[in-house]
C-alpha positions in Angstrom: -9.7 15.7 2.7 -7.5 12.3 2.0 -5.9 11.0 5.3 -2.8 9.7 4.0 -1.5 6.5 6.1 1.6 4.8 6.2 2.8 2.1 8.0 6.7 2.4 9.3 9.6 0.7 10.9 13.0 2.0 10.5 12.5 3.6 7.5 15.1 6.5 7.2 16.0 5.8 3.9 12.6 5.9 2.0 10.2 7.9 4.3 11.5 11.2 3.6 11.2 10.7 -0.2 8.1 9.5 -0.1 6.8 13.3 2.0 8.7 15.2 -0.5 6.7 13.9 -3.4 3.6 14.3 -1.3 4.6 17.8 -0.5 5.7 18.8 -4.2 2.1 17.7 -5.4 -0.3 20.6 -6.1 -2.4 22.0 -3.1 -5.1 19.6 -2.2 -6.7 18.5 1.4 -5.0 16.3 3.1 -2.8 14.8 6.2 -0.5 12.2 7.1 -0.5 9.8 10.0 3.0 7.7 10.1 2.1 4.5 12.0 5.3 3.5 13.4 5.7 -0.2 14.7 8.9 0.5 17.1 11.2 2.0 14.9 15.1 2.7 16.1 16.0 4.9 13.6 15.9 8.0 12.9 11.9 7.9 11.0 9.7 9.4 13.4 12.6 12.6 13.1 11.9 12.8 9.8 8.4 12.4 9.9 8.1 15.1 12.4 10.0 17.3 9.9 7.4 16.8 7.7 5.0 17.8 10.2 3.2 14.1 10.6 0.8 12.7 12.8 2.7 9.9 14.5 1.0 7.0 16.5 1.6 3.6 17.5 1.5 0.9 14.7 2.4 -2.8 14.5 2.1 -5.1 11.5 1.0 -2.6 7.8 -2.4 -4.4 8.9 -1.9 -3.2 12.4 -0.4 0.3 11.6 -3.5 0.8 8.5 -5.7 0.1 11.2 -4.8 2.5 13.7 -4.4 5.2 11.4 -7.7 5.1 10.0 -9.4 5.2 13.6 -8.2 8.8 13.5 -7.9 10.2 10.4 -10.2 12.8 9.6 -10.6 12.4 5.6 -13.5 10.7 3.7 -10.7 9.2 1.6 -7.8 7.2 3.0 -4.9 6.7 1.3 -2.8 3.5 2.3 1.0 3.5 1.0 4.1 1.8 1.9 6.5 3.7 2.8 8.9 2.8 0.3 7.2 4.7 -2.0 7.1 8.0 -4.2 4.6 9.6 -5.9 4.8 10.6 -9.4 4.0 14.2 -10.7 0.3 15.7 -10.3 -0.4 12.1 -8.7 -3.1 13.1 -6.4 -4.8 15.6 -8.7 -4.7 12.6 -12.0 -5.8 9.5 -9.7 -8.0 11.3 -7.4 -10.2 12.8 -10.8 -10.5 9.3 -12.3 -11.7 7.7 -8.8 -14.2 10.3 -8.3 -14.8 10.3 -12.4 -15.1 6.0 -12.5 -17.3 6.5 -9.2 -15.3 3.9 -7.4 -15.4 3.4 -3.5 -12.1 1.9 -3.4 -9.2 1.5 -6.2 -5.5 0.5 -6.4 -2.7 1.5 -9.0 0.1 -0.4 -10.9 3.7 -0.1 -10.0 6.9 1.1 -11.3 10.2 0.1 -9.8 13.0 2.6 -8.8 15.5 2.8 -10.3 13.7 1.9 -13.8 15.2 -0.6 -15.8 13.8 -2.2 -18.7 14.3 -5.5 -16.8 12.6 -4.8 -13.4 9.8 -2.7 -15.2 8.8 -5.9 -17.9 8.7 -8.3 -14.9 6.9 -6.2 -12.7 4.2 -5.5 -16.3 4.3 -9.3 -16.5 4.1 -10.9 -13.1 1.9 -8.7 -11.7 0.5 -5.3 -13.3 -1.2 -6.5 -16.4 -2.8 -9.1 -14.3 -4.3 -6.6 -11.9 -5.7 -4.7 -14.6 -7.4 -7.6 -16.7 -8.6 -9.6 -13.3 -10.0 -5.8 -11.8 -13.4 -6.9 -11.5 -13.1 -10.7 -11.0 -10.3 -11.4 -8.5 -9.4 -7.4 -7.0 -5.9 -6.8 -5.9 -4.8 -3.9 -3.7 -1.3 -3.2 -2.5 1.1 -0.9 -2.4 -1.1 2.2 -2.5 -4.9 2.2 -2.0 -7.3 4.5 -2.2 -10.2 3.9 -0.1 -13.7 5.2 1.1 -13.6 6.1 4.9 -17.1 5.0 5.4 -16.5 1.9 3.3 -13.3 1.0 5.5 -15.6 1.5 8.6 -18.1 -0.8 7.2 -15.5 -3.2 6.3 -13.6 -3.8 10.0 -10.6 -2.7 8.5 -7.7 -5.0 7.5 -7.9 -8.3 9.4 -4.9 -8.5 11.9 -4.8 -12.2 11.5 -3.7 -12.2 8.3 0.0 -12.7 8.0 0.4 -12.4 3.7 -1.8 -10.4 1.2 -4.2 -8.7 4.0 -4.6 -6.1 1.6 -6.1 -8.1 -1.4 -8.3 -10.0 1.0 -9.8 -7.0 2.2 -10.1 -5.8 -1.8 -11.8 -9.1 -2.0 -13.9 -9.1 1.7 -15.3 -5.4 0.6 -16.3 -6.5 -3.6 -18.0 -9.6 -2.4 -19.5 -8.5 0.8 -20.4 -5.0 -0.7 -20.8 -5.3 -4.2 -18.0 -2.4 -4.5 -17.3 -0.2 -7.7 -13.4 -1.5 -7.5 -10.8 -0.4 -10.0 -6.7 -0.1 -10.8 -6.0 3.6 -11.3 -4.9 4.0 -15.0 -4.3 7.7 -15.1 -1.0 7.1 -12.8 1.2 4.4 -11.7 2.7 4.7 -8.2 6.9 4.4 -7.9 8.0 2.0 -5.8 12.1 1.0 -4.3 13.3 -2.4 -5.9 14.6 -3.2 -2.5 12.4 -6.2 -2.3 13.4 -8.0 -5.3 16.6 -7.6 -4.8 16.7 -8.6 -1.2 14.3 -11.8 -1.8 15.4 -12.5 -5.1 12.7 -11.8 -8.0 12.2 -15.6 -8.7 11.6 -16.0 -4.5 8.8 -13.2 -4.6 7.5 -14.5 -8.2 6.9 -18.2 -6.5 5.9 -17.0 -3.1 3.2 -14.8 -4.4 2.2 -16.8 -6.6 1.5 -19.6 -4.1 -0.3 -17.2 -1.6 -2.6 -16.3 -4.6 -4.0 -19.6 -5.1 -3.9 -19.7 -1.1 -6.4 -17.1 -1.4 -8.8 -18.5 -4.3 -8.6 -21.7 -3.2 -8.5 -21.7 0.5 -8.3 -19.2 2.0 -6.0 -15.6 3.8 -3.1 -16.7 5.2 -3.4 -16.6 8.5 -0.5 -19.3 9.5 3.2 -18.4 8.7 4.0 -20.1 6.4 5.3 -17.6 4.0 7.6 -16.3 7.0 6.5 -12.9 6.7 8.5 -9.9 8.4 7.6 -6.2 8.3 10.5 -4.7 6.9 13.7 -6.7 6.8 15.7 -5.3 4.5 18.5 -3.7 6.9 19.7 -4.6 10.4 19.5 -1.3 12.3 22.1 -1.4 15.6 20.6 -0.4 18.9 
């Protein structure tokens, strides 16, 4: 079974299209647990339409967290909720992790909509680099695939972290572990371009860009100084 997690907060717009894709996929084990961190919206309505286990989040680190301490796969899957998942995802990424023998793996990303200006930056700035530094310097975001028992053995995400929890922990299990890591070839996972244009893409460029050499050379970020928030991207009235 893969125990599908996904940390939420007034996510109406995206959530639903991310279940549909997991629900169009080809029959395969599985169940998802929406960790919800307060949301005002109407989310947890549409994940109980989809028939999801819903639980109490916080933070993505928070939320990935929680979900894992019940979920009931050998695999967990963690993905934003922003997300959708291309055709015959499960059945193409989940034969080359098993194939590659990997304990834990992430995937390139393609923006929605696609333009040919979105899709070169993203292939620039950050998915060509994932794939050539695989093995040296891990990264892990968006959508991870990820051992149970290896996640146990791990802690989990580190709560303290405020930026990039999910590479550190990439990074906390290859070192510690000596993991069989890898970026998925076989299928690239879809993502909303609300980020970019929210932040600006120069803003996210720079900022993650300083928060990797945070990493290498010092350290996770565990002070704000990035001035992360979970999901600002629209003001929902209450």
């Amino acid at each position: 079974m893969v125990s599908i997690i996904i940390p939420t907060l007034n996510e109406e717009d995206y959530l639903g299209k991310l279940l549909r894709s997991i629900k169009d996929q080809p029959d395969f084990d599985y169940e998802i647990i929406v960790a919800d961190a307060g949301s005002t919206d109407k989310t947890l309505d549409i994940a109980r339409e989809f028939g999801c286990k819903i639980i109490s989040g916080g933070l993505p680190a928070k939320g990935r967290n929680e979900g894992a301490k019940i979920a009931q796969g050998e695999i967990l899957f963690f993905v934003d909720a922003d997300v959708v998942l291309p055709e015959k995802f499960f059945e193409k990424s989940l034969s080359e992790f098993k194939r590659r023998n990997l304990d834990m793996a992430s995937f390139c990303i393609t923006p929605i909509p696609k333009n040919w200006f979105s899709t070169l930056a993203l292939n620039l700035s950050y998915n060509y680099m994932i794939v050539i530094l695989e093995q040296i310097l891990p990264h892990a975001a968006t959508g991870i695939f990820m051992k149970k028992d290896l996640f146990i053995k791990t802690g989990g995400f580190d709560e303290e972290i405020k930026l990039s929890e999910d590479h550190s922990l990439a990074r906390y299990a290859k070192k510690t572990f000596k993991i069989r890591f890898g970026i998925i070839r076989s299928s690239r996972i879809l993502v909303a371009d609300r980020r970019f244009k929210t932040d600006g893409w120069l803003n996210i460029a720079v900022k993650y860009f300083l928060c990797e050499l945070h990493l290498i050379f010092i350290g996770p970020v565990k002070s704000d100084i990035f001035n992360y928030r979970f999901n600002h991207y629209k003001k929902i009235k209450k």
